[in-house]
N, C-alpha and C positions, 0 to 999 in steps of 0.2 A: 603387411597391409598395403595393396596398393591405395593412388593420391585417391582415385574416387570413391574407394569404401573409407576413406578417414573424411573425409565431405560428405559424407552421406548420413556418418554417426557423428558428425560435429553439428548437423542440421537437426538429427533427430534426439541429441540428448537438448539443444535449447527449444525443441517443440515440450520436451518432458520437464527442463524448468518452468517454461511460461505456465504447462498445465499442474505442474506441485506449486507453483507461486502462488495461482488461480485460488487453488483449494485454501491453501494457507491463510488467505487474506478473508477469503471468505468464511473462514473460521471452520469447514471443511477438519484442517488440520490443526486444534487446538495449541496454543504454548504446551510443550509436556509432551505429545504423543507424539508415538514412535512412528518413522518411515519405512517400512522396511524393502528394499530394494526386490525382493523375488518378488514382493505381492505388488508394490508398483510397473515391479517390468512383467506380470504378468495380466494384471487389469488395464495396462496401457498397449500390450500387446507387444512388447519389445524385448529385448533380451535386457541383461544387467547391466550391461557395459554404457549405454548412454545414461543410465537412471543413477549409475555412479558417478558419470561426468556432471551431471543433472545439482546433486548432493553437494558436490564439491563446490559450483558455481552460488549456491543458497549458503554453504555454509561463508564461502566469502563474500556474501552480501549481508552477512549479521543474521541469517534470517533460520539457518539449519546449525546444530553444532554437533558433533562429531566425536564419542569417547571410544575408546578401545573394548570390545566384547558389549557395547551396549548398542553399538550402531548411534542411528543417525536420529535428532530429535526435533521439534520446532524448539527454536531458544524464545523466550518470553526477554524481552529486551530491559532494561532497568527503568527508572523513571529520569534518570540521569541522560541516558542513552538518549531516549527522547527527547530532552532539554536541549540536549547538545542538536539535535537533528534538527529541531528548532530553530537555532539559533542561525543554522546556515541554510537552512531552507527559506529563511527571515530573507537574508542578504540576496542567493538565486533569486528567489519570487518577485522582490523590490526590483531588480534589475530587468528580470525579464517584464513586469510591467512596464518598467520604462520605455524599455524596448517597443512592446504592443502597442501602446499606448498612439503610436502613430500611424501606427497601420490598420489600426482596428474598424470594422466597417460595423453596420448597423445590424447584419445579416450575425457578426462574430456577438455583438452584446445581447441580443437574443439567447442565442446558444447559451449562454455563461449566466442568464436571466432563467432559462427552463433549469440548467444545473444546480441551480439555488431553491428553483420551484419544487426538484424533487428532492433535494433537502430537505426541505419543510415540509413536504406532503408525509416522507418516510419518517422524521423524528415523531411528526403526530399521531402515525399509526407506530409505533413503537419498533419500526424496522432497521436496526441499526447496520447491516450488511448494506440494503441498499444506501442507505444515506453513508455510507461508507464509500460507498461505490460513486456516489456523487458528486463526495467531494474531493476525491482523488482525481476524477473528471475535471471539475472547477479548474484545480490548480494546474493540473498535468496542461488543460487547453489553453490557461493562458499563456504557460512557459512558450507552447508550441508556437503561438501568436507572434511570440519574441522575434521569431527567424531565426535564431541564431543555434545551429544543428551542436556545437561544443555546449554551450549553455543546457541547453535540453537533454544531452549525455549525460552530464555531470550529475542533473537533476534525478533524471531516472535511476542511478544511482540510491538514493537516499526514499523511489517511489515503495518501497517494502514498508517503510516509516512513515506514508504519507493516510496508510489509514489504519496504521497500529493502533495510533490514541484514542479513536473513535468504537475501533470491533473489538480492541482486550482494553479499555481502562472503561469507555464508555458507558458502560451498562449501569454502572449507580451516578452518573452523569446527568445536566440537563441537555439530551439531546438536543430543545426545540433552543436552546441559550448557543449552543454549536451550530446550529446552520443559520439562526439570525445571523451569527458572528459574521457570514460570508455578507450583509446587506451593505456595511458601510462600504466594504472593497468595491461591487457591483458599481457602487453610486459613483466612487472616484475614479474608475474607469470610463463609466461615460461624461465625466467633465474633461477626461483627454489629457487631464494634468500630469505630468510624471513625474512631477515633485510632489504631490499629493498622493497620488496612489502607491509611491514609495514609501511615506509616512504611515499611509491607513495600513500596507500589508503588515509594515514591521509590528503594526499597534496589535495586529490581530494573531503574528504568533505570541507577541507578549502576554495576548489576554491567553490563550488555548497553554501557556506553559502555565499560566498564573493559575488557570483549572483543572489541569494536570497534577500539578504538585500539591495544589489543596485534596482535590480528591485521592491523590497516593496517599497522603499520609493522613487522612481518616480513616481510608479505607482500603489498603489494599489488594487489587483486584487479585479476583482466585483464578487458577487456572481452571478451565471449561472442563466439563464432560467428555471424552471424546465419541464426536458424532459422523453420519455418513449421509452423503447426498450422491444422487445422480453424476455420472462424469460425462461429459462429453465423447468420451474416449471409447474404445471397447468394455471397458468395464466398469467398475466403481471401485474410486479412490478411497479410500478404508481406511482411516490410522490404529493401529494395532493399538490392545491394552497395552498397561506398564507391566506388565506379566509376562506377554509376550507376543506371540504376534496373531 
């Protein structure tokens, strides 16, 4: 393999993570249903070879797991898992406010004022994707505000986690109680305080674990149907039955 055909499937298997990430968070790809590489690398339009670099790189972000003769699955993550994701997206988030907190202009509190707006517009219409999509927005803008490009790495890291709670637990949830959650963080951001808004974030994963774990253990959410939507791509991203493909 010469250098520029290994640059060329290292560029196109992470075009094929970002578009299996895509689908997965969108619920696209349900916890449970199967991946399977020929129908991915054939409605994506690519051969197998990236779509298995693709696999490899999801399953070490927690997000694909991987058995022998079963292939490749979404893993539904525990409720533990999430506590714990919590817990250190707590400390990032607090920091990176800190950080923003000085540089943030009036143009940035807007922005993070409409990400809230569609929060709430989406938990009212009962759209849990989009308000999923929102509030991954919320937090993902403010890290970015940070400046700080290692901070912001670290974080994306753990972004697969950032609207798990919302698109797989959420659904016997109070949606419109999760996007209120964002209004007090909003408010300590614009008083500019970074010992404030260090305090409100941490308050706010303690509350989203506090209704995480009441809702797990009343009711533990079931894995989805698997469903199919439009791709971007050339074709449409599919998840096979549990039967097979």
């Amino acid at each position: 393999m010469t250098r520029s055909s290994a640059i060329s499937r290292s560029v196109l298997s992470a075009q094929v993570k970002e578009r299996l990430l895509e689908a997965i968070l969108d619920g696209r790809y349900p916890p449970g249903a199967r991946i399977v590489e020929t129908r991915v690398a054939r409605e994506l339009g690519t051969s197998q070879a990236p779509v298995r670099e693709a696999l490899r790189d999801l399953e070490a972000l927690g997000v694909v797991e991987t058995t022998a003769f079963r292939g490749a699955r979404v893993r539904r993550p525990s409720a533990a898992e999430l506590l714990e994701a919590f817990e250190i997206r707590a400390e990032l988030e607090s920091l990176g406010a800190r950080l923003a907190v000085t540089r943030l202009s009036d143009a940035d509190l807007d922005e993070l004022a409409r990400y809230v707006d569609e929060m709430q517009q989406a938990a009212q219409a009962g759209d849990t994707r989009a308000e999923a999509t929102a509030d991954a927005a919320f937090h993902g803008r403010i890290v970015e505000l940070a400046g700080n490009a290692t901070l912001e790495r670290v974080w994306r890291t753990l972004e697969p986690f950032s609207r798990t709670y919302i698109t797989i637990v959420a659904p016997g949830a109070d949606r419109r109680r999760i996007a209120d959650e964002h209004l007090p963080v909003l408010e300590a951001l614009r008083e500019r305080d970074p010992e404030l808004v260090g305090q409100v974030l941490h308050r706010h994963f303690a509350n989203a674990a506090a209704m995480l774990g009441s809702h797990w253990a009343s009711a533990p959410p079931k894995v989805a149907a698997p469903s199919s939507a439009s791709s971007p791509a050339t074709g449409r991203l599919t998840p096979a039955t549990a039967a097979g493909e």
